[in-house]
C-alpha positions in Angstrom: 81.8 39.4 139.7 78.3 38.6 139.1 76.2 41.4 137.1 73.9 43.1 139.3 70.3 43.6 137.9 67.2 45.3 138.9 64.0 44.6 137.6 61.5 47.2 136.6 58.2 45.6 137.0 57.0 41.9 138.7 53.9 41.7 137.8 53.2 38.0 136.7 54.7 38.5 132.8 58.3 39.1 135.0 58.2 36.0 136.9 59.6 33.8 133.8 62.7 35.9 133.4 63.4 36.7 137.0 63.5 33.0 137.5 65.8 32.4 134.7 68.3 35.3 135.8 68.2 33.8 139.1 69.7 30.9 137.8 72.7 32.3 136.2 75.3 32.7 138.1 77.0 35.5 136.0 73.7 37.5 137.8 72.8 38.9 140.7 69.4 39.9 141.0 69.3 42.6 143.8 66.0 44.8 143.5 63.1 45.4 142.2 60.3 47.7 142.1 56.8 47.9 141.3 53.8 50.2 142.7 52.0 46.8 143.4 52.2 45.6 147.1 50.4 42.6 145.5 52.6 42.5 142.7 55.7 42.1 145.1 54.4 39.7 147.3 53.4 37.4 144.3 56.7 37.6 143.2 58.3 36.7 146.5 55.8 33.9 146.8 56.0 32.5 143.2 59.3 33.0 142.1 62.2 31.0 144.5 64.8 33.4 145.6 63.3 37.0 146.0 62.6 36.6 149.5 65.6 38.7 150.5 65.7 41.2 147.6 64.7 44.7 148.3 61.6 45.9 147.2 60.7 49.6 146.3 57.4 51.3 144.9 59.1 53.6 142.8 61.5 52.3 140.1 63.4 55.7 140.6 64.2 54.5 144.1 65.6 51.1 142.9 67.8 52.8 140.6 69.2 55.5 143.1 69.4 53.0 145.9 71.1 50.2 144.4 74.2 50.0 142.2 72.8 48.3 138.8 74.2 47.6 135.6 71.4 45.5 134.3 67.8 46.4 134.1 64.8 43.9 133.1 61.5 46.1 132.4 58.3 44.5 132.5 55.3 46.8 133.4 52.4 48.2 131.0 53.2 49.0 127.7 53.4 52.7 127.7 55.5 52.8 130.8 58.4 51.4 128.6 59.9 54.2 127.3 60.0 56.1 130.3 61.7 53.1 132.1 64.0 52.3 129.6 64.9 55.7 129.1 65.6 56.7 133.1 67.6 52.9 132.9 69.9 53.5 130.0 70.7 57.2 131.6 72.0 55.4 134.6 74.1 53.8 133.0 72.6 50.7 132.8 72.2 47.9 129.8 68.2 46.8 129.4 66.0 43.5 128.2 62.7 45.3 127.9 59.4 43.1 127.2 57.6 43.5 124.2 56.7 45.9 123.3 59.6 48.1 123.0 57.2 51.2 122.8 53.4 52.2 122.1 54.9 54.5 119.4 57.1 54.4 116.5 58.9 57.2 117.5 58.8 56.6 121.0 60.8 53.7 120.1 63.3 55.2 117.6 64.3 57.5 120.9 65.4 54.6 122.8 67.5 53.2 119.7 68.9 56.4 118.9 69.3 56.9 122.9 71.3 53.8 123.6 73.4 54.1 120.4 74.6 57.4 121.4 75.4 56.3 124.9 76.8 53.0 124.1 74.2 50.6 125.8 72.6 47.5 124.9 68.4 47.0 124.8 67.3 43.9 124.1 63.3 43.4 123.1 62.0 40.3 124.1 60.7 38.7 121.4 61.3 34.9 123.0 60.2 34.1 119.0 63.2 35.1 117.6 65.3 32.7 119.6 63.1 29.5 118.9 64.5 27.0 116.2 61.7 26.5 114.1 61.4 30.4 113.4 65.0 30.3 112.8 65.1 27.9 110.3 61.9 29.4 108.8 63.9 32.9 108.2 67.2 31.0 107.0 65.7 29.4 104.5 63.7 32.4 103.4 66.4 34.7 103.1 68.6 31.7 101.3 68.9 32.3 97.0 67.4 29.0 96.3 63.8 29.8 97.7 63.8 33.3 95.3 61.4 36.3 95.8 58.6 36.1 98.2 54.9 35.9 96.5 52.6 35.9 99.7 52.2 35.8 103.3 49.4 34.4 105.5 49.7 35.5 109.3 47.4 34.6 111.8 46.7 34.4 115.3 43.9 33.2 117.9 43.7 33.6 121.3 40.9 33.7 124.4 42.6 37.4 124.9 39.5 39.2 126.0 38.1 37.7 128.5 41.7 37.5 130.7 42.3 41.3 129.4 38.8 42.8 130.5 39.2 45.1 133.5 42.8 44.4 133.6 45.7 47.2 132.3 46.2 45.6 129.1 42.3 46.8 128.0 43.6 50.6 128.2 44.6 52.8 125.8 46.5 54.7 128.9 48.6 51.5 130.2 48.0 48.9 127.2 48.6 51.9 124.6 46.4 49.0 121.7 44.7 45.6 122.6 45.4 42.6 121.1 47.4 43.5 118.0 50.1 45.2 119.7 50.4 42.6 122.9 50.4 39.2 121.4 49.8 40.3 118.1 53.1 42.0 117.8 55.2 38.4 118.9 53.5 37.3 114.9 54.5 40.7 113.6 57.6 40.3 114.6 58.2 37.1 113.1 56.3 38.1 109.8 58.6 40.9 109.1 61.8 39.4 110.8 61.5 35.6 109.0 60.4 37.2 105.6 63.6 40.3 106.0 60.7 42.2 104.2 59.0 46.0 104.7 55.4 46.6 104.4 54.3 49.9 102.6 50.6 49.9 102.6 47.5 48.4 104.8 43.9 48.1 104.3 42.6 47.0 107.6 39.7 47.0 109.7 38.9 46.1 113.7 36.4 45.4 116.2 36.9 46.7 119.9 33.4 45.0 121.3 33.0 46.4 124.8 36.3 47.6 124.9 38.7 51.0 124.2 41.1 49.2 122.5 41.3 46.7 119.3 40.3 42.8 120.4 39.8 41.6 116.5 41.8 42.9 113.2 42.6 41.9 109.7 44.6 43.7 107.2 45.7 43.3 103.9 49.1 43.8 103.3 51.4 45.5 100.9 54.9 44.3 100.4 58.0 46.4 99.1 58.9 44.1 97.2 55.4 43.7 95.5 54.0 40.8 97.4 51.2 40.4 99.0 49.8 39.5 101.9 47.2 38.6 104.9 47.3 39.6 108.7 44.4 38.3 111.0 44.6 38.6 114.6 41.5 37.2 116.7 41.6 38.3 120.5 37.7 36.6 120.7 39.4 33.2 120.6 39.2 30.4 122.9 42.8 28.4 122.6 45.7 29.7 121.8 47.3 29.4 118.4 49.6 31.2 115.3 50.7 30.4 111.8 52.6 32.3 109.5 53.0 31.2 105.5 55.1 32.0 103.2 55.2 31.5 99.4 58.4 32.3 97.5 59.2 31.2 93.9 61.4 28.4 95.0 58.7 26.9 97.6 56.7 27.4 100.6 57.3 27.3 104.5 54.8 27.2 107.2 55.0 27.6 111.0 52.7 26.7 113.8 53.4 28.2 117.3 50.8 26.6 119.9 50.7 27.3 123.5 53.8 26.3 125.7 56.0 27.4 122.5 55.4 23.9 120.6 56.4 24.4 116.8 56.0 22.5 113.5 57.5 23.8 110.5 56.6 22.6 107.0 58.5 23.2 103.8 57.5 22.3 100.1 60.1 19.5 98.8 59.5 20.5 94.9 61.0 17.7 93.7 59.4 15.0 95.7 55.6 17.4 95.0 55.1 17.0 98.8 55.4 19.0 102.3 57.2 17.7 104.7 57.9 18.4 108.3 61.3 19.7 109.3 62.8 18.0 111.6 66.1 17.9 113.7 66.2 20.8 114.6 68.8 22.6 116.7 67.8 23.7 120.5 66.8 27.2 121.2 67.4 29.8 123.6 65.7 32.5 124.7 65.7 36.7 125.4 67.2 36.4 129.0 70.3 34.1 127.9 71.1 35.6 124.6 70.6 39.1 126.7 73.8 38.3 128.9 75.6 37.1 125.7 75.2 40.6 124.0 76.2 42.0 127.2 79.0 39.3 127.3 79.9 40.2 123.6 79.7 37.1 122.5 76.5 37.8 120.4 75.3 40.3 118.3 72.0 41.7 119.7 69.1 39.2 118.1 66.7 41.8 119.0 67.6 45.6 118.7 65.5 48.3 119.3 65.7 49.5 115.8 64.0 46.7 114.7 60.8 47.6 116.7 60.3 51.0 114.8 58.9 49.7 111.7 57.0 47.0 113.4 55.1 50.3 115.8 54.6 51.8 112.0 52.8 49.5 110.4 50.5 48.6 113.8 49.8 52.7 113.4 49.2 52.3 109.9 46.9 49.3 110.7 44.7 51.8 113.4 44.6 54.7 111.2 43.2 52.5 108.7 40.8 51.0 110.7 39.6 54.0 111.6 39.6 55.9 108.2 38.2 52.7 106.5 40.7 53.3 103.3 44.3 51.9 102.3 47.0 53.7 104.3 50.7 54.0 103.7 52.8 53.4 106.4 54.7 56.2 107.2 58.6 55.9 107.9 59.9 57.7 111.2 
């Protein structure tokens, strides 16, 4: 029989994932809730195959009304612990969008809450499934390219001006601005390609007319003793991300445009050139390897425990913003 899921959340981020679940037929998608009548009607207009799901404005409802055993959360950012809190104690098995929490120790709850009970919660950082990024961390965490030296991180985007007035500008729904929503996809892949913690930042941010962080840079402090560079611009106007890395036996690059276009670059040493990688193997993505940890045929690609050092170093990041001095980042 075909896994039944609810989803927790349509606003237009869901849309992708609902229409790839729809698609499977291991899954049935059979409600959804959301406090937006607009919301639900988008979704029943945009996404094929919702027209006869039921709807409901409280997510509590769906999950009393409706026997689940899968739950896709998408809503504002500091909703997500709640929901994948109240999913996981029904019993249920969760992809939750990114990110997992506004908190480092919001998130260590829901690891620590779905180890004890069993469960699976999968973050969806789509990054993490992508070839290029794959490669990238293979190759990092391979003997022949030795210790890392230095990391470059950055990322552009025209996020304020489609964020203003919206939830994601909040500190109450958005829980940070553009570090922690797009930002944390290059985070991710920072620490999850490099397999490295960070122990100290030096960083500074501008809000402009906003409550919550649009532009950042930090310098970063490796435990390993390299060193490093994050800059995130939300006062872009196309979207783009590259992360270097320098290690003792060579260098790799990645660029991540828009639409999820890559090109990785690696030093050949012996040739004295860069060249472009190429070949390589298709990806997959959060919803498909989702059903394959629930399918046991994968190990989960994107636990929750993961996300509790990534939270730390964004709070690190703030408090250093706002103390204007070098911070260590504290361990939950």
């Amino acid at each position: 029989m075909p896994y039944r899921l609810g989803a927790i959340g349509v606003g237009g981020n869901s849309a992708g994932h609902l229409r790839r679940f729809l698609a499977m037929p291991e899954v049935d998608v059979v409600g959804m809730a959301d406090p937006s009548d607009t919301s639900i009607a988008n979704a029943r207009a945009n996404v094929e195959g919702l027209d006869e799901v039921p709807a409901y404005a409280d997510w509590r409802d769906l999950l009393a009304a409706t026997d689940l055993e899968l739950a896709l959360v998408s809503t504002p950012h500091t909703l997500h612990h709640e929901h994948v809190m109240g999913a996981l104690d029904a019993g249920l098995h969760v992809l939750c969008e990114k990110p997992l929490a506004h908190t480092p120790e919001l998130a260590q709850e829901i690891a620590d809450h779905a180890k004890a009970l069993g469960q699976h919660v999968v973050v969806g950082f789509q990054r993490r499934f992508s070839p290029g990024y794959t490669y990238m961390r293979d190759r990092l965490q391979s003997s022949d390219m030795g210790d890392i030296t230095h990391v470059q991180a950055s990322q552009w985007q025209a996020w304020i001006g489609a964020a203003r007035g919206k939830w994601r500008s909040t500190l109450a729904l958005g829980g940070g601005g553009q570090l922690s929503d797009s930002g944390s996809h290059l985070m991710d892949m920072l620490l999850w390609t490099t397999g490295l913690r960070i122990v100290e930042v030096d960083a500074r941010m501008r809000t402009y007319d906003l409550e919550v962080e649009v532009d950042g840079a930090a310098v970063l402090l490796f435990e390993n003793g390299a060193i490093g560079t994050l800059s995130i611009i939300g006062t872009g106007h196309t979207f783009g991300e590259r992360l270097a890395v320098v290690a003792g036996g060579g260098a790799i690059r990645a660029d991540w445009a828009s639409g999820g276009v890559e090109v990785i670059l690696e030093d050949d040493l012996e040739a004295k050139v860069t060249r472009e990688v190429e070949g390589l193997a298709g990806g997959s993505n959060p919803d498909e390897h989702f059903l394959e940890v629930i399918n046991g045929t994968a190990p989960n690609g994107s636990p929750p425990e993961d996300s509790v050092h990534l939270l730390e170093v964004l709070a690190a990041i703030r408090q250093s913003s706002v103390s204007g001095q070098r911070e260590v980042v504290n361990r939950t």
